[in-house]
C-alpha positions as CSV (number, residue, x, y, z in Angstrom):
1,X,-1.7,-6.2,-2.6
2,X,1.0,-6.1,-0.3
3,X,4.7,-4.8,0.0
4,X,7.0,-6.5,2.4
5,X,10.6,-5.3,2.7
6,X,13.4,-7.4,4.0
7,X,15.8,-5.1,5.7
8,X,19.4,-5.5,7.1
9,X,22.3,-2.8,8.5
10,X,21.6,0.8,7.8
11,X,18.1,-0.3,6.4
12,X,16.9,-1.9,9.2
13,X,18.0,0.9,11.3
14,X,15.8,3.2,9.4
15,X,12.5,0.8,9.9
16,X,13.0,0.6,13.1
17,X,13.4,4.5,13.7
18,X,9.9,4.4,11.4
19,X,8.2,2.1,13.8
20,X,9.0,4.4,17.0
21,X,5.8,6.2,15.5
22,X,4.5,4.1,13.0
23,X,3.5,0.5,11.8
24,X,4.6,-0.2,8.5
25,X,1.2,-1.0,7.1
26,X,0.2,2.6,7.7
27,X,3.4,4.2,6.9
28,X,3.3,2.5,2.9
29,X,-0.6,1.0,3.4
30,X,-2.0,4.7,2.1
31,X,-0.5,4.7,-1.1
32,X,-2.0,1.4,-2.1
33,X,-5.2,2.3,-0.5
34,X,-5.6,5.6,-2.2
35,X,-5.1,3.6,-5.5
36,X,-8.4,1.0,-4.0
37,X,-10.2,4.2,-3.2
38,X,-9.9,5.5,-6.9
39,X,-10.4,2.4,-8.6
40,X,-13.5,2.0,-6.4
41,X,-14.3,5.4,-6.1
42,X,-17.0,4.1,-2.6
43,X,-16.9,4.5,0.8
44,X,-15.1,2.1,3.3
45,X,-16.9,0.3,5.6
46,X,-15.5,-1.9,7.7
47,X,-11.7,-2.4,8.8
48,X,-9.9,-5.5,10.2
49,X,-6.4,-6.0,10.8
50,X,-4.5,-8.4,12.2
51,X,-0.5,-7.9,13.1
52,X,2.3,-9.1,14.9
53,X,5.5,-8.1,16.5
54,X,8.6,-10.3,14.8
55,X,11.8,-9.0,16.8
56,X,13.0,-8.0,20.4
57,X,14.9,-4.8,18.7
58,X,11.5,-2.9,18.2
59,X,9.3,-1.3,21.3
60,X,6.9,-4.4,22.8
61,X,3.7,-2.0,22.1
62,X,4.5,-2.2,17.9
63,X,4.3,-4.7,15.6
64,X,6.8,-5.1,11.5
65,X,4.4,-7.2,10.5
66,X,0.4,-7.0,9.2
67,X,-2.3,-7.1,7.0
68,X,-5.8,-5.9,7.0
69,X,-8.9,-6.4,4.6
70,X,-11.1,-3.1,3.9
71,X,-15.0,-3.7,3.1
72,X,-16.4,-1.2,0.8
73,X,-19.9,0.5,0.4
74,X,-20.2,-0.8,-2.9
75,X,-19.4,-4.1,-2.5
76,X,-15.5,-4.2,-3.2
77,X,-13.2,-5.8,-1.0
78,X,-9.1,-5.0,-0.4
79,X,-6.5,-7.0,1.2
80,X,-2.9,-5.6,2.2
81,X,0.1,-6.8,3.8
82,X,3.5,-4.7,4.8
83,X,6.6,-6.2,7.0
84,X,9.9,-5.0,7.7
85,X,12.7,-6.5,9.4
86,X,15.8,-9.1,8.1
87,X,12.7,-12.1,8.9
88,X,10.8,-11.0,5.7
89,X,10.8,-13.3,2.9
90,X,12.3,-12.8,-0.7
91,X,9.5,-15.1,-2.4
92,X,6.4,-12.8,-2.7
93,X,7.1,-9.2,-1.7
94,X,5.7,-7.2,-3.9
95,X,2.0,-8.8,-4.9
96,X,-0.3,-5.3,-6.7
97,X,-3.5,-7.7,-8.3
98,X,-6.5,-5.9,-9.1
99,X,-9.3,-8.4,-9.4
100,X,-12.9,-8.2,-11.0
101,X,-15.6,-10.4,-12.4
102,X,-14.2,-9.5,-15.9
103,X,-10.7,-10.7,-15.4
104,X,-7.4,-8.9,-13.5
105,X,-4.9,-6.3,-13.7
106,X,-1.4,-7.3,-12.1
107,X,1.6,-5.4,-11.9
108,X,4.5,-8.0,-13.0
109,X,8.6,-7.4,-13.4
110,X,10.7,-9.6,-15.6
111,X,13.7,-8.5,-12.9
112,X,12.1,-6.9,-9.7
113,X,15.8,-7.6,-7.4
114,X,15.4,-7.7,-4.0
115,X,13.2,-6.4,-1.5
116,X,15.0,-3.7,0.2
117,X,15.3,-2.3,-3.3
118,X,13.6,0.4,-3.0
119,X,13.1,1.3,-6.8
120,X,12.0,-2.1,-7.4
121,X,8.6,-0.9,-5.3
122,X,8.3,1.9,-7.4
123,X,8.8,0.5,-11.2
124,X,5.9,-1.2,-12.0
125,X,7.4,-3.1,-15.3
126,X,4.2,-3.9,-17.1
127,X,1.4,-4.7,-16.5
128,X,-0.6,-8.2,-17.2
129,X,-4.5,-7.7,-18.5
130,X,-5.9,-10.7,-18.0
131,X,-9.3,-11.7,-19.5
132,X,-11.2,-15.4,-20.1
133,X,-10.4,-15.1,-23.6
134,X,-6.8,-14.3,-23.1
135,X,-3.8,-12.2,-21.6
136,X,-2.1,-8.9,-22.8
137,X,0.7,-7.6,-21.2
138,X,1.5,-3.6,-21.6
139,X,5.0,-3.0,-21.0
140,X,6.7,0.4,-19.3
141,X,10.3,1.0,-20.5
142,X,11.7,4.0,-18.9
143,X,10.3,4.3,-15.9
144,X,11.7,6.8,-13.1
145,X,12.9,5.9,-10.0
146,X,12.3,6.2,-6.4
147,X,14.2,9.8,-6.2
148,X,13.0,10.9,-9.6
149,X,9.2,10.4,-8.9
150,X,9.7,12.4,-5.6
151,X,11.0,15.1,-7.7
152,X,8.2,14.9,-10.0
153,X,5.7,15.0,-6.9
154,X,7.6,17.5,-5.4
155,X,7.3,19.6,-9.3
156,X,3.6,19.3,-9.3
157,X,3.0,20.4,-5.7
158,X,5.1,23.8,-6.6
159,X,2.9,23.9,-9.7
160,X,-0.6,23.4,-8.0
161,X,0.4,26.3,-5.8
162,X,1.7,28.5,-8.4
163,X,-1.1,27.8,-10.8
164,X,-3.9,27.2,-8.1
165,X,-5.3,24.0,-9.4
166,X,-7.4,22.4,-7.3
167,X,-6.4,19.3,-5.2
168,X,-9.9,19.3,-3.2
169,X,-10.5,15.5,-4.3
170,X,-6.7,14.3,-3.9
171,X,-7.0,15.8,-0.6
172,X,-10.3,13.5,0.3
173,X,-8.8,10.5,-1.3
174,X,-5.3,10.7,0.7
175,X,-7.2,11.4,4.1
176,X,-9.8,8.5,3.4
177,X,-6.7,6.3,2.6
178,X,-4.9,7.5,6.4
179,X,-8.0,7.2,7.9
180,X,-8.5,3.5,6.6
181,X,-4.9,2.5,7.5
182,X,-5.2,4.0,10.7
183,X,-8.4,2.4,11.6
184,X,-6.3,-1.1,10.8
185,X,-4.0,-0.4,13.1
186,X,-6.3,0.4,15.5
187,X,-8.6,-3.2,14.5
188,X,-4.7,-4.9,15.2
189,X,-4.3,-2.8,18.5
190,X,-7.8,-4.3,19.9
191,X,-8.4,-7.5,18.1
192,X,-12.1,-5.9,17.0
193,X,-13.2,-4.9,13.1
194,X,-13.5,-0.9,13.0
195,X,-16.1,0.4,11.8
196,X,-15.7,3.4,9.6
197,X,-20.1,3.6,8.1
198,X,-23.1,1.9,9.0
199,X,-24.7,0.3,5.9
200,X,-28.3,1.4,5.9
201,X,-30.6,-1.7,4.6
């Protein structure tokens, strides 16, 4: 998976105020992680991360570019990839592949517009079900947007305090997901893996 967003003017501005405090493969990494660590539903392992710093107009201690691979308990692997900045390329920004022995799942757009769209990271479009014996595609018409889904998060969150549902195992998947994207960031800070559990034999 990755999500790389080329960014100019006001929106470049914006990434690099992010990137005073943040890399951008942590600051959007834990959403696509916390999807691995439900689709997986096992503990990471092993973290390495490898980044690098594209531009003079960002601090020399931060980096707009990276990617890190995440070994899991059960055998799964994850790979993800974030950049910012007006070097990022147009061509293959917005990669979401989920891949088995059985076949793949892939999030594909007809019309997914530029990078620095920001809705285009949020629609997914359909999604292509790919087996050996043949494809399916399952399209989404009417999809919200970026503002509408953070109105629809914002909704439930209102609703799981009102109602007192429990969020125990949200909670454990979005801190597993930081701690993952943090520990990459740390593996691109030293050039060494991080390891997050020792595998017994």
């Amino acid at each position: 998976m990755n999500l790389n967003q080329q960014s100019s003017g006001a929106e470049w501005e914006t990434h690099k105020a992010l990137m005073q405090t943040t890399a951008p493969i942590v600051d959007c990494g834990v959403h696509y992680v916390d999807v691995w660590c439900q689709i997986t539903d096992a503990e990471p392992v092993k973290v390495h991360g490898m980044g690098l710093r594209l531009s003079d107009e960002i601090g020399p201690d931060m980096y707009n570019y990276g990617q890190f691979q995440v070994f899991f308990d059960d055998g799964s692997v994850g790979w993800y990839e974030a950049g910012w900045g007006p070097m990022m390329s147009e061509t293959a920004f917005f990669v979401k592949d989920v891949v088995s022995p059985a076949g793949s799942v892939s999030i594909v757009e007809d019309d997914k517009g530029a990078s620095a769209d920001v809705d285009g990271h949020t629609r997914v479009g359909g999604l292509l079900i790919h087996r050996p014996e043949g494809d399916r595609r399952i399209d989404l018409p009417g999809e919200p947007g970026h503002q509408e889904l953070c109105e629809a998060e914002q909704a439930f969150m209102l609703r799981a305090i009102s109602e007192n549902i429990d969020l125990n195992r949200h909670m454990q998947d979005a801190v597993r997901s930081l701690a993952i994207c943090l520990a990459a960031d740390e593996s691109i800070r030293t050039g060494h893996s991080v390891m997050l559990k020792e595998l017994t034999p």
